[in-house]
matplotlib code that plots the C-alpha trace (Angstrom):
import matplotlib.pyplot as plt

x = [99.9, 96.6, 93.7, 94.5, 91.6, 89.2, 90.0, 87.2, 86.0, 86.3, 90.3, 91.0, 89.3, 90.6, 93.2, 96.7, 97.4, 99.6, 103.2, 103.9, 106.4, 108.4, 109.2, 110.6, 113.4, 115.7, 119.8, 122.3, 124.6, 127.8, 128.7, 131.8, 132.7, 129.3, 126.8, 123.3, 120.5, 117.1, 114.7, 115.6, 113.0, 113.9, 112.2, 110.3, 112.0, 109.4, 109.3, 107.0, 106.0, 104.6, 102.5, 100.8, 98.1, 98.9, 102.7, 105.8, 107.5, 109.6, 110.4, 111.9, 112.6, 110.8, 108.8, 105.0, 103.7, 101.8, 101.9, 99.8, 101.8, 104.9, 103.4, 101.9, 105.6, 107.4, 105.4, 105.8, 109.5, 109.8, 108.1, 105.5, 102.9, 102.6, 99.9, 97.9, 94.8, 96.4, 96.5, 93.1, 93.0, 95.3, 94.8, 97.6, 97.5, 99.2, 100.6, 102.2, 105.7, 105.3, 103.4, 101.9, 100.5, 98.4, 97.9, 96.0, 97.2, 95.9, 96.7, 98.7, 100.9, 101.3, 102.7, 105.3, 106.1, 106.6, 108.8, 111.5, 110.1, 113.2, 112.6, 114.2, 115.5, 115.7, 117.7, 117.4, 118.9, 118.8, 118.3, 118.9, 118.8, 117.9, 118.8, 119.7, 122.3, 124.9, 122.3, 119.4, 121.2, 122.1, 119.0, 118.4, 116.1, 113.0, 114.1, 112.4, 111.7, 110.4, 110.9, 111.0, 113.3, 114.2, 116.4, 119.2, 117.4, 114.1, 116.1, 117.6, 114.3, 113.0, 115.7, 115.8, 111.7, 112.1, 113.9, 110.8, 108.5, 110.5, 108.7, 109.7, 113.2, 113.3, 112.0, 114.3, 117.3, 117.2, 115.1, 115.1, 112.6, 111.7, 109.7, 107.8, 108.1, 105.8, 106.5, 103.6, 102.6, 105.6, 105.9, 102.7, 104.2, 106.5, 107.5, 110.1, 111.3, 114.5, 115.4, 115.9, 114.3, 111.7, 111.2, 111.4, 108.9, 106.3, 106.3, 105.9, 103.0, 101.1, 102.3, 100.5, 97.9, 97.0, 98.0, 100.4, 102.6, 105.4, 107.5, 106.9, 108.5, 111.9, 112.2, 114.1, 115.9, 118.0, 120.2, 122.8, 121.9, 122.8, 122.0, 118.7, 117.3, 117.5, 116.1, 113.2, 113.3, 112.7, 110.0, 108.2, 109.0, 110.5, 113.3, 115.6, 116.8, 118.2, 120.1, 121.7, 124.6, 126.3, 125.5, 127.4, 129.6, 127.1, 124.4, 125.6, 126.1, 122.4, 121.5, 122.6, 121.3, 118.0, 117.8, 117.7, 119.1, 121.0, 122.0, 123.2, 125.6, 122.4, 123.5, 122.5, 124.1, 123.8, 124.4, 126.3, 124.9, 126.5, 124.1, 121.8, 122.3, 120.5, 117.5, 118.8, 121.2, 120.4, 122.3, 124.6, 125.7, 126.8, 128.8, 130.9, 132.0, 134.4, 134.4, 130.3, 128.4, 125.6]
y = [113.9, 112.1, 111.2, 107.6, 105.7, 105.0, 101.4, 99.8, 97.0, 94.5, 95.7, 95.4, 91.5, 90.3, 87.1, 87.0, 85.5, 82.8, 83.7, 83.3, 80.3, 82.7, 86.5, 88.7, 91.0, 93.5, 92.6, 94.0, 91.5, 91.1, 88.9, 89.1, 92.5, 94.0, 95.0, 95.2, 95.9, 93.3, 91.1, 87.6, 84.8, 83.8, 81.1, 82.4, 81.1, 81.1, 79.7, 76.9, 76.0, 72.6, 72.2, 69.6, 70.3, 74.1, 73.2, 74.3, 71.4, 72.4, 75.6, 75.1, 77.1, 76.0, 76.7, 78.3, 75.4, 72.0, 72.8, 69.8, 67.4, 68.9, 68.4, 65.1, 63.9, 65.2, 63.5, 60.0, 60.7, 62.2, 59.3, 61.1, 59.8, 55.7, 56.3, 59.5, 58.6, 59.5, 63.0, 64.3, 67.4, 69.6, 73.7, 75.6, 79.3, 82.0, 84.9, 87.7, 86.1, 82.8, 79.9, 77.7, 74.0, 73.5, 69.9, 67.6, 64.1, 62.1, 62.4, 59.6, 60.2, 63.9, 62.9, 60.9, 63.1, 66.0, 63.3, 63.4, 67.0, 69.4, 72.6, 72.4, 76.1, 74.5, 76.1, 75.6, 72.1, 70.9, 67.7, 67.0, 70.0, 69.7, 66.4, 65.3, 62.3, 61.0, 57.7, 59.2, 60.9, 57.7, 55.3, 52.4, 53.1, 50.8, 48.0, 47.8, 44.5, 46.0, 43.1, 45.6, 45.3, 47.8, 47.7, 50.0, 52.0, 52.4, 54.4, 56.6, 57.4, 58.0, 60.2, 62.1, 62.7, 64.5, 67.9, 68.6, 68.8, 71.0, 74.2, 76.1, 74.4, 76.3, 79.7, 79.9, 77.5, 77.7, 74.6, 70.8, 68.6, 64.8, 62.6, 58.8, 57.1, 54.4, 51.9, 52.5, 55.3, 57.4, 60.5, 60.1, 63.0, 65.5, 68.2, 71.1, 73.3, 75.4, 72.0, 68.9, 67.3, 68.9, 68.3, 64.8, 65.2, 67.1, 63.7, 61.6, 63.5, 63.2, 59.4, 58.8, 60.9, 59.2, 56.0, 54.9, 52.2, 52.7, 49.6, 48.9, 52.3, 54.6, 57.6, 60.3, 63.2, 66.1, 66.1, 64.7, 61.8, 62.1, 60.2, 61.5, 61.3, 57.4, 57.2, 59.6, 57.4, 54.1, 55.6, 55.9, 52.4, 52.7, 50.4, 52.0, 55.7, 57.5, 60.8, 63.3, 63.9, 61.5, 60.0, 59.8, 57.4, 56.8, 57.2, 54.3, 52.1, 53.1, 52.1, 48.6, 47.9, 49.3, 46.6, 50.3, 50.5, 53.2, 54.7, 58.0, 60.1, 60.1, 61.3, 61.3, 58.7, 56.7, 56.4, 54.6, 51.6, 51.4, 49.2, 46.0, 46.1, 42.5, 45.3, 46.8, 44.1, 40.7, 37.6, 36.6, 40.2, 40.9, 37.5, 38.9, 42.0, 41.6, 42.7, 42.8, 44.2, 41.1]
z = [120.8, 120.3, 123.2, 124.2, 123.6, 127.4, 128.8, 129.0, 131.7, 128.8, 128.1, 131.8, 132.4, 128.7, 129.8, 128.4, 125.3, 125.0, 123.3, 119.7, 119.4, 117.7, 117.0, 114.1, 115.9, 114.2, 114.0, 111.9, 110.0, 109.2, 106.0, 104.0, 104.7, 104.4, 106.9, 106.6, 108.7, 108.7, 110.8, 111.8, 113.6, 116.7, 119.1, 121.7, 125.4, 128.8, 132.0, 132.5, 135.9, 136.6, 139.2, 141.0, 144.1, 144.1, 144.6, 142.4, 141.5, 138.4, 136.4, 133.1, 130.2, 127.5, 123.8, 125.0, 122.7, 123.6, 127.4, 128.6, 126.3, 128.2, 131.4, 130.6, 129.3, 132.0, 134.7, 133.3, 132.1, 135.9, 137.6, 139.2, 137.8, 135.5, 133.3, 131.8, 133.8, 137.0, 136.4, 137.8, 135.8, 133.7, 133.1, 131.4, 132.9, 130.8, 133.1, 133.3, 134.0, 131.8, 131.7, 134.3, 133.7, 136.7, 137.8, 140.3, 141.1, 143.9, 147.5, 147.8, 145.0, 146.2, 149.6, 147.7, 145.6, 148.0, 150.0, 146.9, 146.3, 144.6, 142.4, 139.6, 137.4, 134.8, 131.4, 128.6, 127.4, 131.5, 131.9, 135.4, 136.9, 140.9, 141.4, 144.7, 144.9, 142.6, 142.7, 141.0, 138.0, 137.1, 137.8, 135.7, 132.8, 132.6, 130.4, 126.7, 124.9, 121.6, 119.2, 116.0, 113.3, 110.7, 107.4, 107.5, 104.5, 106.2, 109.1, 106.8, 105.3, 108.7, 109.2, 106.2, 106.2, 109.6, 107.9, 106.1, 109.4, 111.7, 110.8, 113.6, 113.3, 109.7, 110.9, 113.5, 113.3, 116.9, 118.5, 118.9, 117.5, 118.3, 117.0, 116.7, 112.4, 112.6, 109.6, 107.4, 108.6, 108.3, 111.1, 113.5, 115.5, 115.8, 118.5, 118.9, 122.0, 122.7, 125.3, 123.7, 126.7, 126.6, 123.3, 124.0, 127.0, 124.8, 122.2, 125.9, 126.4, 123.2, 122.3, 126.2, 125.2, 121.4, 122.9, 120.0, 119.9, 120.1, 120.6, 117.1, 115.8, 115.8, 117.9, 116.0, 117.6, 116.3, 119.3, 120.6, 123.3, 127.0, 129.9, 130.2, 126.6, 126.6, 130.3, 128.6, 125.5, 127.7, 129.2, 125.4, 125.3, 121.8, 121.0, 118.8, 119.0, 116.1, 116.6, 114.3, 116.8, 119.0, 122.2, 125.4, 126.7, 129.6, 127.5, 125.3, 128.6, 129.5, 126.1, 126.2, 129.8, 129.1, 125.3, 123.4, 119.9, 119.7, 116.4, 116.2, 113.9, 111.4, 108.3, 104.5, 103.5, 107.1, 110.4, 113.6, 115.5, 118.9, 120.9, 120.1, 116.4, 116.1, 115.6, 112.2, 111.2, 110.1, 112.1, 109.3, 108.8, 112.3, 112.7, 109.5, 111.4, 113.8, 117.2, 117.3, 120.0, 120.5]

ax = plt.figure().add_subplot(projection="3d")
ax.plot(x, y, z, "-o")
ax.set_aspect("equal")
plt.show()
C-alpha cells in the first residue's frame, strides 16, 4: 500500500465546500427486459438551518444553492421579517452536517418571533410543517391589486420558455423550479430546489433582493398549487400564477380572496383559469361564457 501523503496545517484549517447541486451515482436499469448498468444525476438534498440571533428557527430540506435568497424568501414569506433591510446581516455556514444561513434581525423583532417561535423538520415538499393551530395554516393571504393584464398567448409563451431554463431540472428530472416573466423582458429569474416551496422562497428572496416588480408580471411554477404557494405567491405581490399541475380546492378559494389569478393545468396548447379571469380575458369574452367567475 502506498505512504499516505503528511496532513498539513493548511489541509486541517481548509473550510468545507459547499455541495454540488447535484451528483453522478451508479444504478442499474431495467428497460424492456434488459438490464444495464450506468450513472444517473441526481439532485443533491441538505438540511438548511435558518437562524436568527444564534437561534434555530427552521430546518428544511432543501437544494445547497442560493442560500441567502432562501433565507431572505422564507423570512418575508414566513412573516418574520417586511422588507430585506430588516435583516441586519446574513452568513451562510457550510458544515459538516448541512448548511446553516445565519441571520441577525433586530431585538424587537426577535422577541416576537421567539413568542410564535416553532421548529420546523421540514421535508422535502413541506409546506407547513410545525404549525401550531388549525388558524394559522389557513391565514388570509395579503391581498394583491396588480392591475396587469395578459393575452392568453403571452401566458403560454411564458409557459413554454420556462423548459428551456431549468438546467438542473434537465440533469436530474428530480426538482421544482419557479420563476418571475416580465412582459418585455421575458424570464428575469428563475430558481429550482427538491421543495417547491422552497423553490418559491429562493425567487422571494432574489425578486426582494433585485427589487423587481413584480405586480406587473406572471409567476410561473412547475408544481402543483396548495395553500401555501399562493400565500407565498401574495407575498411576491404578483397577480397571476400559472402552474403546470393543478391547484387545490383551498388554494383556489385563497386565490380569489387574495385578487390572485390563478391559472393552472399549463399545457402546450393552454391552460385553466379558475380565479379573476378579468386579468387574461377581455370583458366581452367572459360575459359570453356562462357560469363566469367575475
Amino acid at each position: 500500500m502506498a505512504d499516505l501523503p503528511d496532513i498539513s496545517d493548511e489541509m486541517i484549517s481548509a473550510p468545507l465546500k459547499a455541495p454540488p447541486p447535484a451528483r453522478r451515482v451508479g444504478r442499474i436499469q431495467w428497460r424492456e427486459g434488459v438490464l444495464s448498468e450506468g450513472l444517473r444525476t441526481v439532485p443533491e438534498e441538505v438540511p438548511v438551518a435558518l437562524t436568527y440571533n444564534g437561534t434555530t428557527h427552521a430546518v428544511m430540506m432543501a437544494s445547497p444553492t442560493h442560500i441567502e435568497d432562501f433565507a431572505l424568501g422564507f423570512s418575508l414569506t414566513e412573516g418574520i421579517i417586511s422588507s430585506p433591510s430588516e435583516i441586519e446581516s446574513c452568513e451562510t455556514l457550510i458544515l459538516d452536517e448541512g448548511v446553516e444561513a445565519r441571520m441577525w434581525i433586530a431585538e424587537e423583532q426577535m422577541r416576537t418571533l421567539s413568542a410564535r417561535r416553532r421548529t420546523l423538520a421540514g421535508p422535502t415538499g413541506c409546506g407547513l410543517c410545525g404549525v401550531e393551530s388549525l388558524a394559522a395554516a389557513i391565514k388570509p393571504a395579503a391581498h394583491v391589486t396588480s392591475r396587469a393584464r395578459f393575452e392568453p398567448e403571452t401566458v403560454r409563451s411564458a409557459m413554454s420558455s420556462l423548459g428551456p431554463l431549468q438546467l438542473l431540472g434537465h440533469e436530474t428530472r428530480a426538482v421544482h423550479a419557479a420563476a418571475f416573466f416580465q412582459p418585455g423582458a421575458g424570464i428575469l429569474g428563475l430558481a429550482e430546489d427538491v421543495g417547491r416551496h422552497n423553490a418559491l422562497d429562493k425567487l422571494v428572496g432574489r425578486a426582494a433582493r433585485e427589487q423587481w416588480q413584480t405586480s406587473c408580471g406572471l409567476l410561473l411554477l412547475t408544481s402543483r398549487v396548495s395553500i401555501e404557494m399562493v400565500q407565498k405567491a401574495a407575498v411576491l405581490g404578483c397577480g397571476i400564477i400559472v402552474a403546470v399541475s393543478a391547484p387545490t380546492s383551498l388554494a383556489i378559494r385563497m386565490a380569489d380572496a387574495a385578487g390572485i389569478t390563478l391559472c393552472a393545468v399549463a399545457r402546450a396548447d393552454g391552460f385553466e383559469i379558475f380565479t379573476h379571469a378579468g386579468r387574461i380575458l377581455p370583458g366581452d369574452r367572459l360575459q359570453a361564457l356562462s357560469g363566469t367567475m367575475e
